[in-house]
C-alpha positions as CSV (number, residue, x, y, z in Angstrom):
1,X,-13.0,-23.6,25.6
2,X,-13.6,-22.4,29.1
3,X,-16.3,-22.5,31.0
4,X,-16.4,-18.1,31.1
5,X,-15.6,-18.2,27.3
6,X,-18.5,-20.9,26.8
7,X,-20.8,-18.5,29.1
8,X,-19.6,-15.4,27.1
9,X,-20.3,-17.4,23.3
10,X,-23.6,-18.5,24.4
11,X,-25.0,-14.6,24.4
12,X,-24.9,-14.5,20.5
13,X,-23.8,-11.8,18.2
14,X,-25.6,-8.9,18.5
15,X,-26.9,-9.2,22.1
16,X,-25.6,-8.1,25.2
17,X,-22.7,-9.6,26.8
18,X,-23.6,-12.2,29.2
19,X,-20.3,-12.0,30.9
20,X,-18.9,-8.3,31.1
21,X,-15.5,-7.2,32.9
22,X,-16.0,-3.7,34.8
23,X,-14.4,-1.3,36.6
24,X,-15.2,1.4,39.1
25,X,-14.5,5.4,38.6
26,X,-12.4,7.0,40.7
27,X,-11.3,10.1,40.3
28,X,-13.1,12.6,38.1
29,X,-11.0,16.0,35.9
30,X,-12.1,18.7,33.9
31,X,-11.1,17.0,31.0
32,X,-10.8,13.0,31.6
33,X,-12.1,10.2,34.2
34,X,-10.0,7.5,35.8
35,X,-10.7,3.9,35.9
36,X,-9.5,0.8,38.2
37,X,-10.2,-2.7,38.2
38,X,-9.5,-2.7,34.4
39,X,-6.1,-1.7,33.6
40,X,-5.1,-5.9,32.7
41,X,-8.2,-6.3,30.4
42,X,-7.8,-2.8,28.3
43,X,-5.7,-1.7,25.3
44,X,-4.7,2.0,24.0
45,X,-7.6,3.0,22.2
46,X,-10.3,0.9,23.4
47,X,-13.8,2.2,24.0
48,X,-15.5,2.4,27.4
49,X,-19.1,2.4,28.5
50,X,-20.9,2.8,31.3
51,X,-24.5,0.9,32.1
52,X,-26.2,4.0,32.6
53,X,-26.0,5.4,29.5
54,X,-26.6,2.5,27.5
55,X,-24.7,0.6,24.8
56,X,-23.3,4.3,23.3
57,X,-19.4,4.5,24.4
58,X,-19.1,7.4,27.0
59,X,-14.7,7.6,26.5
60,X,-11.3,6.4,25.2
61,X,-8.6,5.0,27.1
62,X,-5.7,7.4,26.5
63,X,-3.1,6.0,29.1
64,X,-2.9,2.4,31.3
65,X,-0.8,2.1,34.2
66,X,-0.9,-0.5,37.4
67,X,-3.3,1.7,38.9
68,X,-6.1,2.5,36.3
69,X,-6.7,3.9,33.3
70,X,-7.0,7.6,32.1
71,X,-10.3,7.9,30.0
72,X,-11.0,10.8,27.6
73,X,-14.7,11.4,27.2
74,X,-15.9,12.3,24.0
75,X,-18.9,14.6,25.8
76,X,-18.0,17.9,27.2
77,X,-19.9,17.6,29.9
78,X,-18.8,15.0,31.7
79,X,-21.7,12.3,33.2
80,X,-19.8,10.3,35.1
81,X,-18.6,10.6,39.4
82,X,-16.5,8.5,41.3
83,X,-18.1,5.3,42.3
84,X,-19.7,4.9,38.2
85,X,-19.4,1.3,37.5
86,X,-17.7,1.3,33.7
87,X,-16.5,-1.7,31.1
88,X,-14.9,-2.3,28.0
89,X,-16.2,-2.4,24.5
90,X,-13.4,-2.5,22.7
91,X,-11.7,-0.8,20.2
92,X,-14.3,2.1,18.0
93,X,-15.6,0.1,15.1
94,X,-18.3,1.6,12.4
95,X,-20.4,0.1,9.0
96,X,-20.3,2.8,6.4
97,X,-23.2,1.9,3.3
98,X,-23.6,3.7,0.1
99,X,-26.8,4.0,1.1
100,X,-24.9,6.9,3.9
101,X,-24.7,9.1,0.5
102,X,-26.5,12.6,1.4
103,X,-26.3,11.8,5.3
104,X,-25.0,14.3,7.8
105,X,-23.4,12.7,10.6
106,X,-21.1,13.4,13.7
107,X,-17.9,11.8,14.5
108,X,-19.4,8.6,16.2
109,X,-22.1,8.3,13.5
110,X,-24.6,9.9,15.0
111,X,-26.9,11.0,12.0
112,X,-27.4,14.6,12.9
113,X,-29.6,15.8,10.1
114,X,-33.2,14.6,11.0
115,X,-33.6,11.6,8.3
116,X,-33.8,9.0,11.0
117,X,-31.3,6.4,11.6
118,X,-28.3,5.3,9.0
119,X,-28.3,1.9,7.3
120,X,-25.5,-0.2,8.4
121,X,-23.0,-1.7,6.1
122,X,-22.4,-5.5,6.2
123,X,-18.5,-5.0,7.7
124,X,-17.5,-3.2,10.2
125,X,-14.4,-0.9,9.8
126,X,-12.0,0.2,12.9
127,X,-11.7,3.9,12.6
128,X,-7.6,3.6,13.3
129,X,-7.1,1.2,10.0
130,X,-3.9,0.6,8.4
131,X,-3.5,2.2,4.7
132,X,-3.3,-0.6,2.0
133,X,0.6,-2.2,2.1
134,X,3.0,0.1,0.4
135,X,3.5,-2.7,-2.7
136,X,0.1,-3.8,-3.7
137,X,-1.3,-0.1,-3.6
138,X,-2.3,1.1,-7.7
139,X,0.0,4.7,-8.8
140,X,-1.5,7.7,-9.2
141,X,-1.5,9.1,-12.9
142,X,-4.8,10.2,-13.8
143,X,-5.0,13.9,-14.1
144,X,-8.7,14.8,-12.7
145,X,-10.0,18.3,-13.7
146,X,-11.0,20.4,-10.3
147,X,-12.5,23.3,-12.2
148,X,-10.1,25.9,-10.9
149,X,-7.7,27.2,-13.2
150,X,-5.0,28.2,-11.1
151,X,-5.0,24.8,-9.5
152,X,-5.8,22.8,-13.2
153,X,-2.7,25.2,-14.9
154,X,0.0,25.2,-12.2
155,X,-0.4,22.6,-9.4
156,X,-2.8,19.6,-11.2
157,X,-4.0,17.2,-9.3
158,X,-4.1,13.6,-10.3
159,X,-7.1,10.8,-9.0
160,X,-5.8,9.2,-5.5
161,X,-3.7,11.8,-5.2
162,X,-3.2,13.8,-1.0
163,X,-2.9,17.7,-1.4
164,X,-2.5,20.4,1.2
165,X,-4.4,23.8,1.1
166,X,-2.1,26.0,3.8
167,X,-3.5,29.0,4.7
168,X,-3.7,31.8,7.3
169,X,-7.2,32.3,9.0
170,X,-9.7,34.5,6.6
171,X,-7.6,34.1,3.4
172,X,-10.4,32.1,1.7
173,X,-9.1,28.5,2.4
174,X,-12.4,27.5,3.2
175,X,-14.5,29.0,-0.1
176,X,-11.4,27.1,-2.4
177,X,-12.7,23.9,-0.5
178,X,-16.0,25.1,-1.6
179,X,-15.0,25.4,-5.6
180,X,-12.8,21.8,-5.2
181,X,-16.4,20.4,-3.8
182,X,-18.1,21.0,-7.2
183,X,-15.1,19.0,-9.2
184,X,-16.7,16.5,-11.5
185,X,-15.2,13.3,-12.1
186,X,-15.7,11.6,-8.2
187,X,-18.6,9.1,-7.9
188,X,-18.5,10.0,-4.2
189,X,-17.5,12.9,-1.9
190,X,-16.9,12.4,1.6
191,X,-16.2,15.7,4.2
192,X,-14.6,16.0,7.4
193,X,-15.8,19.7,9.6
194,X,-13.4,20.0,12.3
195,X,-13.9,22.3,14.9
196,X,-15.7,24.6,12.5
197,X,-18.2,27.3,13.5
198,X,-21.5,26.2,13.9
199,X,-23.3,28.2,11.8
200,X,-20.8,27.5,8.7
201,X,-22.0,23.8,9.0
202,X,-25.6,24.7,7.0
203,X,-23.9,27.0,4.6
204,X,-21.5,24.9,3.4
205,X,-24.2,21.7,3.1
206,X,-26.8,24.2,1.6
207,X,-24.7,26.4,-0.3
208,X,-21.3,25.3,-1.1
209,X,-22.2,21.3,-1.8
210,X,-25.5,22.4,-3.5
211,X,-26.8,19.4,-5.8
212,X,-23.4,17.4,-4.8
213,X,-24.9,16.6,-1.2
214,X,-26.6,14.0,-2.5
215,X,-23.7,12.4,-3.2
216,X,-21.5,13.5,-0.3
217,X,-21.0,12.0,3.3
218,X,-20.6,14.8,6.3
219,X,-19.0,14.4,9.5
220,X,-19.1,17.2,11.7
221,X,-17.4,18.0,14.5
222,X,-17.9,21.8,15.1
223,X,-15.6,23.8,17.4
224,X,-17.7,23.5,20.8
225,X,-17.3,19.8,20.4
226,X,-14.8,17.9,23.2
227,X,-11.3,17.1,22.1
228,X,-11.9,13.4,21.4
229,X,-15.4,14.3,18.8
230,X,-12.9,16.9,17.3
231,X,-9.8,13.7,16.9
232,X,-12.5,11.5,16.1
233,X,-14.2,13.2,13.2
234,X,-11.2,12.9,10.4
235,X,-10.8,9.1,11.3
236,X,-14.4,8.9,10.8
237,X,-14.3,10.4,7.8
238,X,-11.5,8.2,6.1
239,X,-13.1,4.8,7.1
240,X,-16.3,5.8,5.3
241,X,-14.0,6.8,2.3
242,X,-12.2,3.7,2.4
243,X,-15.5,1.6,2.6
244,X,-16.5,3.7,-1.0
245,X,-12.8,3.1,-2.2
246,X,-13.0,-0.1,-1.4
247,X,-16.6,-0.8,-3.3
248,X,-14.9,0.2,-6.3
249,X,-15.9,4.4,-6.3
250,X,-13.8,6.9,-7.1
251,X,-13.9,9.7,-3.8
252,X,-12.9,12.5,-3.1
253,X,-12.0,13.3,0.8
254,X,-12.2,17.0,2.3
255,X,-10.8,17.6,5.5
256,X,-11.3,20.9,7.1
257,X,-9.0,21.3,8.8
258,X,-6.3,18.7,9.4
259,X,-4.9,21.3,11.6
260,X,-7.5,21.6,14.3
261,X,-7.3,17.2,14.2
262,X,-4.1,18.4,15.2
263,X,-4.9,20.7,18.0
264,X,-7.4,18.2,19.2
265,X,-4.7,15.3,19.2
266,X,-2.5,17.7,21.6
267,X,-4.9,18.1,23.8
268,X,-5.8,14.1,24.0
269,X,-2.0,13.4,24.3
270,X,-1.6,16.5,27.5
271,X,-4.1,14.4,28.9
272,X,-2.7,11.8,29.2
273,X,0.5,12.9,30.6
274,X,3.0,13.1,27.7
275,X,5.4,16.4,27.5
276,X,5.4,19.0,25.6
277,X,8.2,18.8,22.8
278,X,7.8,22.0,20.2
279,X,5.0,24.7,20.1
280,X,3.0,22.8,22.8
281,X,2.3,19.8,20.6
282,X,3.6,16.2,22.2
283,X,5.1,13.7,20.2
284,X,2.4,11.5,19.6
285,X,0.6,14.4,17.2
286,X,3.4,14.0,14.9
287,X,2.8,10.1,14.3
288,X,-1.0,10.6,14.4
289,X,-0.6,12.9,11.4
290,X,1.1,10.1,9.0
291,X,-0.8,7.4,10.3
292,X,-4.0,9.4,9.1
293,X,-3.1,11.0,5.8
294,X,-1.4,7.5,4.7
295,X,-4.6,6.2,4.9
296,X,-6.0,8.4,1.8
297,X,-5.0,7.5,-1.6
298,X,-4.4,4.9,-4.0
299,X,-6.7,1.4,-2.9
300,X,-4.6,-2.0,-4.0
301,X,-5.0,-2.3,-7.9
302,X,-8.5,-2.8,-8.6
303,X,-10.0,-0.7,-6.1
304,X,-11.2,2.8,-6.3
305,X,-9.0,5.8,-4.7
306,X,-9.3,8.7,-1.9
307,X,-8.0,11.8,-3.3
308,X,-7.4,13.4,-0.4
309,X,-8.0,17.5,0.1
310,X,-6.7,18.7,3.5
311,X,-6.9,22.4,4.4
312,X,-4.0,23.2,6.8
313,X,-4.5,26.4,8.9
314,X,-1.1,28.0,9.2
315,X,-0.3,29.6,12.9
316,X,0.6,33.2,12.2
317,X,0.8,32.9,8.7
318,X,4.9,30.8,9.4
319,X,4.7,27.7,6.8
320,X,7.3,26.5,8.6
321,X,5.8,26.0,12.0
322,X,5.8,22.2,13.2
323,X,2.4,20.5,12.0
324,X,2.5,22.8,9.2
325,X,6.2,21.0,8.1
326,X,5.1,17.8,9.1
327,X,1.9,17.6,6.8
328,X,3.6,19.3,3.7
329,X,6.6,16.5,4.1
330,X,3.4,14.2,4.1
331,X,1.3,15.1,1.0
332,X,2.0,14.8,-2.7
333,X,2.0,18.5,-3.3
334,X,0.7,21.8,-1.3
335,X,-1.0,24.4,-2.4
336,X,-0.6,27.8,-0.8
337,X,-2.6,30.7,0.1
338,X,-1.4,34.1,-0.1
339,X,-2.7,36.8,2.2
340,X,-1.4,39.5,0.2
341,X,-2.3,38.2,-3.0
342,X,-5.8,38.3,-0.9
343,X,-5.4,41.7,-0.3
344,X,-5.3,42.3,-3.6
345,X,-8.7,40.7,-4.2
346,X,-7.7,37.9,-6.1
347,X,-9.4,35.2,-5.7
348,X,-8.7,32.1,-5.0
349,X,-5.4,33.8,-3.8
350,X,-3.0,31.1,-4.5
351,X,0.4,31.7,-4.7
352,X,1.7,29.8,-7.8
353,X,5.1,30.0,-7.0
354,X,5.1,28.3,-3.6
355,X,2.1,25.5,-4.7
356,X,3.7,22.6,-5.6
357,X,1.9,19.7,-7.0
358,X,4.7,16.4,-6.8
359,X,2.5,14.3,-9.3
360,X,2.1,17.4,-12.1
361,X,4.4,15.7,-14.7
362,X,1.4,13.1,-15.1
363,X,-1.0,15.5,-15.9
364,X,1.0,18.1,-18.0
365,X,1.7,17.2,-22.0
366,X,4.8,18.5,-22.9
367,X,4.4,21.6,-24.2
368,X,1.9,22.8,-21.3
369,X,5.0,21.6,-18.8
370,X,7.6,24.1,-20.6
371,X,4.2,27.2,-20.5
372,X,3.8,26.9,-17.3
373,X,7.7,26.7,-16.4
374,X,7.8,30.0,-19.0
375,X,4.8,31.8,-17.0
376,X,6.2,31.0,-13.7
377,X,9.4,32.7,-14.7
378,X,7.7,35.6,-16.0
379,X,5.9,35.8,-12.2
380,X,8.7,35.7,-10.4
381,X,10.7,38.5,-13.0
382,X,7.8,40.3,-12.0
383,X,7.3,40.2,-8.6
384,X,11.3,40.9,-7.8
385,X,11.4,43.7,-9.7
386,X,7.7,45.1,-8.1
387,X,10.2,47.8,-5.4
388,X,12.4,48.7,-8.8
389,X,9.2,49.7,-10.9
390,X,7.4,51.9,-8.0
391,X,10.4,53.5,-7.4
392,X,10.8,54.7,-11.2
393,X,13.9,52.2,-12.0
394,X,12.5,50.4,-14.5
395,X,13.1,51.7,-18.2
396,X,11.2,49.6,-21.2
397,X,13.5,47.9,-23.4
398,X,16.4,47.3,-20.6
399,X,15.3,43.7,-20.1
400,X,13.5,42.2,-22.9
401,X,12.2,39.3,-20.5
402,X,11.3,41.6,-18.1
403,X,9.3,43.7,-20.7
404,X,7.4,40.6,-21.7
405,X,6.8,39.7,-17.8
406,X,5.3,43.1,-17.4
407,X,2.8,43.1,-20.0
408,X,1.7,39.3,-19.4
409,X,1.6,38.6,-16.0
410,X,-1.3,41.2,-15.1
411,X,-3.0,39.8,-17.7
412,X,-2.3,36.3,-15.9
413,X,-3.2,37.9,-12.9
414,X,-7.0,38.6,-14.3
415,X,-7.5,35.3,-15.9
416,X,-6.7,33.1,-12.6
417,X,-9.2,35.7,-10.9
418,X,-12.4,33.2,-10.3
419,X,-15.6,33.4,-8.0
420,X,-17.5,30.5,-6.6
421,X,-20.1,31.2,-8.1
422,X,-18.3,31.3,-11.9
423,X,-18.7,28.7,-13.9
424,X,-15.9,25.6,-13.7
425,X,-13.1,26.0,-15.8
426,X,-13.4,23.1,-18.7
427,X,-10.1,24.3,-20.7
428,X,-8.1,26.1,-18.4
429,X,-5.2,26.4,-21.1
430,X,-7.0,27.4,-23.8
431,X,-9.0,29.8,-21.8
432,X,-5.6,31.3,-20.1
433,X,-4.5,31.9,-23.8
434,X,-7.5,33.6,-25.1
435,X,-7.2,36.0,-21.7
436,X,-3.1,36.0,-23.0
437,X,-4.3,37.5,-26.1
438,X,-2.8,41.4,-27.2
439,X,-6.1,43.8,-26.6
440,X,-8.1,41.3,-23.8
C-alpha cells in the first residue's frame, strides 16, 4: 500500500476524506458547470461536491474530455462561479429501510414531508444498478387482482410483471394510476412523481393512496425541478423497490411518468453535447429507457418481485412516436387510453382492443381466454359498423353476429364504466355477466 492510500485508509469509514482530489470551476452555463483538474480521476456518472456546501453532492458528470468535465447540477439555481474549488464523491449511492414505508422523499432522499430524518439501511445501493442476470431471474405467472375490471377482464396483469399506461394529456391516465394504487395483494408500494404539478403531489398522497401511504415510499420530483432531480427520481424509485424485492416483499412500482424521465434524459444528454437523432431526443435516451425498466420485475428465484406500472404520456396522442415505440417494445403488455372513449365519459377509458397484456394466458382459465376473445370480436363488429348504423344501413337480422354485438357491447360498455371512488372489483367475470344479463 502507498504511502497516499495508507493516508487515505487511516480517515475511517464514515469520516471525511483525509486526502481529497479537487478541481477548480471554470466556466459556468445556464444549465451545467465545467470542471478541470479532474477529468483523469472521474468516471461518467460520478457525483461532485463542492466544500461549501457540505457533504450533499451539488452535480453529475455528464461528459469528460482532456480539458474538464461537463457537470449537470441537480439545483436549478446554480451556486457555483468560476474559481469554486469542487471534488469527487463518486458514483450516487443510497440505503433504502423498511422502516422508509409512509416517507415522502425527493430524488436524492431528501425526506420532504416533515417526519425528520430517514433511517438508513445497512447496504448501500447504486441508483444505476444492473437488473438480476437474465437466467437466475423467477417467471412471472401469478395473476394479481388490480381491482379494475377492464384491466382484470382484458389485459391481466400477473406479480413481477412491467406494464405501460399510454395516454394523451387529460385522458385520466393519472386517476387509473390512482385505482391501480388501491390493488391488494403488494406488501409494499413504492411511487415515482416526475415532473408532476406541485399541487397534485398532496392529492395524490392524501387522497388517491389514502390508508395505503403507510405502506408506500414517494419520490417526488415535481415539474419545477432541474433536469437531473427529474432523471434522478425514477432511478430512485427502483433502488428502493429493489431493496423491498430483495428483503423478500412483494411491490408494486408506479412511475408517473416514464415519459417526462425521458424528457429529462434529453435534456441531460443536449447538455452534454450529443446530437439530436429523432424528435429532439439523443441516442442515449433510448438506452436509458431499457436499462431502467429492465430493472423492474422478477428478483432471482427466492426473492420478491417489482411489478412495474409506468404511465407513458403520448406526444399528440401518435402511439407510434419514438419513446412511445421504444417503451411499448420494452414492457410485457400496454394498456391504452382512448380520448374518445373519454369523451364519451367512460371511465377508465381504456381501449380494449389496442391493450395488450403479453403474460394474459397465465392469468386467463380457459374458458375466460375464448369470452374474452368472443367479446373483443363483438367490440370490434361494433365499432366498424358505428358510420353504417348512423347512417340507417344497418337492418336487424342481416348479420346475426352483428345483431348480437349490438345488443351486448353497450351493455359491456356500462359494466367496464368504474369511478375511483367505487368499490374494487373482487369478481370481474362474474360481475360482467350479471351486467351481460337480458333486462340489466
Amino acid at each position: 500500500m502507498s504511502a497516499l492510500d495508507r493516508l487515505a485508509a487511516a480517515s475511517g469509514p464514515g469520516r471525511v476524506p483525509a486526502l481529497r482530489m479537487s478541481g477548480v470551476v471554470t466556466e459556468v452555463a445556464p444549465t451545467h458547470f465545467r470542471l478541470a483538474g479532474l477529468s483523469h480521476f472521474l468516471k461518467l456518472g460520478d457525483c461532485i461536491g463542492a466544500a461549501e456546501h457540505g457533504p450533499e453532492p451539488i452535480g453529475e458528470v455528464v461528459r469528460i474530455d482532456d480539458a474538464g468535465a461537463t457537470v449537470k447540477p441537480y439545483a436549478n439555481r446554480l451556486e457555483v462561479g468560476p474559481g469554486t474549488r469542487a471534488f469527487r464523491i463518486g458514483p450516487l449511492a443510497i440505503a433504502p429501510d423498511i422502516a422508509w414505508k409512509g416517507r415522502v422523499i425527493d430524488a436524492i432522499c431528501r425526506p420532504i414531508d416533515g417526519d425528520g430524518p430517514l433511517v438508513p439501511g445497512i447496504e448501500p445501493r447504486p441508483v444505476d444498478a444492473a437488473p438480476p442476470p437474465a437466467i437466475r431471474r423467477a417467471r412471472a405467472r401469478e395473476p394479481v387482482a388490480t381491482g379494475v375490471r377492464a384491466i382484470d377482464i382484458f389485459t391481466p396483469i400477473c406479480r413481477g410483471q412491467r406494464v405501460g399506461i399510454f395516454a394523451g394529456s387529460g385522458v385520466g391516465k393519472s386517476t387509473l394510476l390512482s385505482m391501480l394504487a388501491h390493488a391488494r395483494g403488494f406488501d409494499s408500494i413504492v411511487i415515482a412523481l416526475v415532473g408532476e404539478r406541485g399541487r397534485e403531489v398532496r392529492e395524490f398522497l392524501e387522497e388517491s393512496l389514502g390508508p395505503n401511504r403507510k405502506r408506500a415510499v414517494t419520490v417526488v420530483a415535481t415539474g419545477d425541478e432541474s433536469a437531473m432531480m427529474r432523471r434522478l427520481a425514477p432511478r430512485t424509485a427502483m433502488t428502493v423497490a429493489e431493496a423491498l424485492r430483495d428483503a423478500g416483499e412483494s411491490v408494486l412500482l408506479i412511475v408517473d411518468s416514464i415519459t417526462r424521465y425521458a424528457h429529462a434524459a434529453r435534456d441531460v444528454a443536449l447538455a452534454a453535447g450529443e446530437p439530436a437523432v429523432a424528435r429532439g431526443y439523443a441516442p442515449s435516451v433510448f438506452g436509458d429507457l431499457p436499462r431502467l425498466l429492465e430493472r423492474a420485475g422478477p428478483g432471482e428465484d427466492g426473492s420478491g418481485t417489482i411489478t412495474g406500472i409506468f404511465a407513458v404520456l403520448v406526444d399528440g396522442d401518435d402511439l407510434n412516436e419514438p419513446v412511445s415505440d421504444a417503451i411499448r417494445g420494452t414492457l410485457d403488455g400496454h394498456i391504452v387510453l382512448s380520448r374518445s372513449i373519454a369523451d364519451q365519459g367512460r371511465y377508465p377509458a381504456v381501449d380494449i382492443l389496442a391493450s395488450v397484456s403479453r403474460l394474459a394466458h397465465h392469468a386467463w382459465a380457459p374458458e375466460q381466454r375464448g369470452l374474452v376473445t368472443k367479446l373483443k370480436a363483438m367490440v370490434a363488429s361494433f365499432e366498424d359498423s358505428r358510420d353504417l348504423r348512423l347512417m340507417g344501413g344497418y337492418h336487424a337480422g342481416a348479420d346475426p353476429d352483428l345483431d348480437q354485438a349490438v345488443a351486448l357491447v353497450p351493455a359491456l360498455y356500462r359494466a367496464l364504466v368504474q369511478e375511483p371512488s367505487s368499490p374494487p372489483a373482487l369478481d370481474p367475470f362474474r360481475e360482467l355477466a350479471d351486467a351481460l344479463q337480458p333486462g340489466r
